[in-house]
N, C-alpha and C positions, 0 to 999 in steps of 0.2 A: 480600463486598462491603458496605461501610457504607451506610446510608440516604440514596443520594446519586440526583439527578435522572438520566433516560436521557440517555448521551451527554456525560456532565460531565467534563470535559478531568480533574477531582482524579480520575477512576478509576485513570488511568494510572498515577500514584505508588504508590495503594494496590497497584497489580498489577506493580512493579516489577519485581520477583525472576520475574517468569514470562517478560520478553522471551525472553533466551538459554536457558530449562528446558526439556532433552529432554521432550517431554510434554507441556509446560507450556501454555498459557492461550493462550498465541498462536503453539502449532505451525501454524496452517494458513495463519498469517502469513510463516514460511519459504518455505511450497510456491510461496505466490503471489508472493512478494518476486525468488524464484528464475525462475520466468514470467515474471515483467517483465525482468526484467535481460536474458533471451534477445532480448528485443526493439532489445535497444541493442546497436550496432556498437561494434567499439575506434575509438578515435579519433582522427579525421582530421588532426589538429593537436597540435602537440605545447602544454602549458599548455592544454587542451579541457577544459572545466568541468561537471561534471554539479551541480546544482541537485536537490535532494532533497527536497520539499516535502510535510513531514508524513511524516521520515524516523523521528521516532523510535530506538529503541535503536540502529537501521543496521544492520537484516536485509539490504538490500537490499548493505552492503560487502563479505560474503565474495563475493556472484557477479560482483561488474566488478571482481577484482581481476586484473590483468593488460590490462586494456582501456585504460588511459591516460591515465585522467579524472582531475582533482580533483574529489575527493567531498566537496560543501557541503550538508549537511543544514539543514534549516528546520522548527522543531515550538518548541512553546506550554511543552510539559513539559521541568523540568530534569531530572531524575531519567533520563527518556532519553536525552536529551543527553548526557548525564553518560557513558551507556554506548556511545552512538554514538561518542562522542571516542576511544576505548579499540579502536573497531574502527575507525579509522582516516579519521574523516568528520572534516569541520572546520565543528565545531556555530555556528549561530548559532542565536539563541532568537526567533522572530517568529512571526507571526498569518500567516496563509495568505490572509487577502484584505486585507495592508498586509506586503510583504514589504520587508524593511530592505536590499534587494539594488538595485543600478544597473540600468537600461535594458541587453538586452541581451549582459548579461553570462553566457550559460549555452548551454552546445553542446547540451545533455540537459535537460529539464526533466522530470523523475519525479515523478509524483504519488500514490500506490500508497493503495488503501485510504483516502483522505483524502475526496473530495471527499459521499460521505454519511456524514459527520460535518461539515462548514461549513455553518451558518444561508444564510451569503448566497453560494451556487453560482456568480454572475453579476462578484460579486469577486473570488473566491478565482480562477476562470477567467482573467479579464482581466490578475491578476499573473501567473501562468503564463505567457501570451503575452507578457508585457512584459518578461519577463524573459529570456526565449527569443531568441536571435539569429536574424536571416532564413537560413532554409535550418537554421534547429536543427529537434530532433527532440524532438516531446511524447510521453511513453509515461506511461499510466494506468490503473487498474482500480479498478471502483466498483460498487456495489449499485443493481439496478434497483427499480425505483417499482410492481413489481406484487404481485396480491395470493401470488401464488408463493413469490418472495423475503421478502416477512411470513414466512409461514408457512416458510420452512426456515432463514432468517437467525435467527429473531424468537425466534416461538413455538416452533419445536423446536431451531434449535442452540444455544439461550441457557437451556434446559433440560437440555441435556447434559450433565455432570459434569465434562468438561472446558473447559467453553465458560466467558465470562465473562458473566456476566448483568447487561442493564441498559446496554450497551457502544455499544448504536445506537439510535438514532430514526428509527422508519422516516418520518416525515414527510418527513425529507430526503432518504431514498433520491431516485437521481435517474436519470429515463428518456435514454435514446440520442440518443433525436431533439433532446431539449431541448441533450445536450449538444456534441452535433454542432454544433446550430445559435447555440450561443456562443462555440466554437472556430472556426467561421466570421468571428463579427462580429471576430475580433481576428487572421485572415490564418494560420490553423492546418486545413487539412482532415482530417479526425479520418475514419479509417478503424475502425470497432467490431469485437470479434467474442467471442462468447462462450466462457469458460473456465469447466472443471470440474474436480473431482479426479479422477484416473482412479477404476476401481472398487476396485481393489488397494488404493490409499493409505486411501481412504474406508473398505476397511471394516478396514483392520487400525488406523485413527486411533481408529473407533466401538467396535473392539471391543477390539485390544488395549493401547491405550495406556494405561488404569487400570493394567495387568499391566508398564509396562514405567517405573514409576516410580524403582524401586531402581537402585543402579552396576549392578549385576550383570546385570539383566534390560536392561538399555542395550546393555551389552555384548554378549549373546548375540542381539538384535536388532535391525536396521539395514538394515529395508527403503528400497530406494529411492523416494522420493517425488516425485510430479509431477502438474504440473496440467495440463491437455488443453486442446488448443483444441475447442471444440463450434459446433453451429450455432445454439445457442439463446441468447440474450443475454437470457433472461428473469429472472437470479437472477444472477450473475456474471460482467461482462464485460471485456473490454479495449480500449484505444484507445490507435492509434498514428497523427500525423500532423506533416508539415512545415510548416512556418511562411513561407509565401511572402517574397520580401522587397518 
């Protein structure tokens, strides 16, 4: 990674070629992309829109295929754009607290992994909701604000050998309650609950995936991976709620 500030949107370009890399920089960005998508029904409506906000390369496309939605991705970086278009999202390029999108227009509004990386939580939120039709459905997963999550986001998975270092600021992590109670102010009751990787994925991700860089070693293995719901929202959790009308 170049000399660049924690959380600087140019990391992404530089880390391009790791989106879709078995192995690669942002495998544990699959597990959770995959998590989320469980959380979204097929859809109720035929032309039912999901809204992708801080979709990036469009992890989140191989799991709602089949589910009904037009998949409109929203993110800062071309480069994933670029590769989200290829998995079948329909890129627009915007800022996440000034979305280039109409009132309204969105069955699904998906936020994954975004909202601890946005400065201003309180904007980025507010498009969400604005963008979200009465009776749509927000689905989200974000980094908590404690001293826990430092320490296993921060200081040790960012020392990993697979991990990308330099990729968050924890200043922005951002607590439950705060975000409960902004998805409130805009007619969204946000239900929390915390996720983890099961043990299996964690430890063959810690341990074997240096070992499974080659075609060959891909090939002979392909555990299945997933992320758990838990009781603890103290490091990784999720949020799903309806947008009254």
């Amino acid at each position: 990674m170049p000399d660049l500030p924690p959380n600087d949107p140019r990391q992404y370009d530089v880390l391009a070629d790791e989106w879709w890399r078995p192995a690669g920089a942002f495998e544990m960005l699959h597990w959770i992309a995959e998590a989320r998508a469980r959380l979204v029904p097929p859809a109720a409506r035929p032309g039912a829109v999901l809204v992708d906000i801080g979709c990036g390369a469009g992890l989140l496309a191989p799991h709602l295929h089949g589910k009904g939605y037009r998949h409109v991705g929203v993110d800062l970086v071309g480069s994933a754009l670029r590769q989200a278009a290829r998995h079948g999202v329909d890129p627009v390029r915007g800022d996440a607290t000034r979305l280039p999108l109409a009132d309204r227009v969105a069955d699904v509004v998906s936020a994954g992994e975004l909202l601890e990386h946005v400065p201003d939580l309180s904007a980025a939120v507010a498009e969400a909701c604005r963008v979200l039709r009465p009776g749509g459905l927000l689905v989200l997963d974000t980094l908590n604000a404690t001293l826990a999550c430092r320490l296993i986001a921060v200081e040790l998975g960012e020392r990993l050998p697979v991990a990308p270092r330099g990729i968050h600021d924890p200043a922005l992590f951002v607590r439950p309650q705060r975000l409960v109670a902004e998805c409130a102010r805009h007619g969204v009751r946000l239900a929390v609950r915390g996720l983890r990787p099961s043990v299996f994925s964690l430890i063959d991700w810690l341990v074997r995936a240096p070992l499974r860089r080659s075609a060959s070693d891909r090939a002979l293995w392909k555990p299945r991976r997933r992320m758990v719901p838990t009781w603890s929202t103290s490091v990784l959790y999720q949020g799903r709620g309806v947008k009254v009308g």
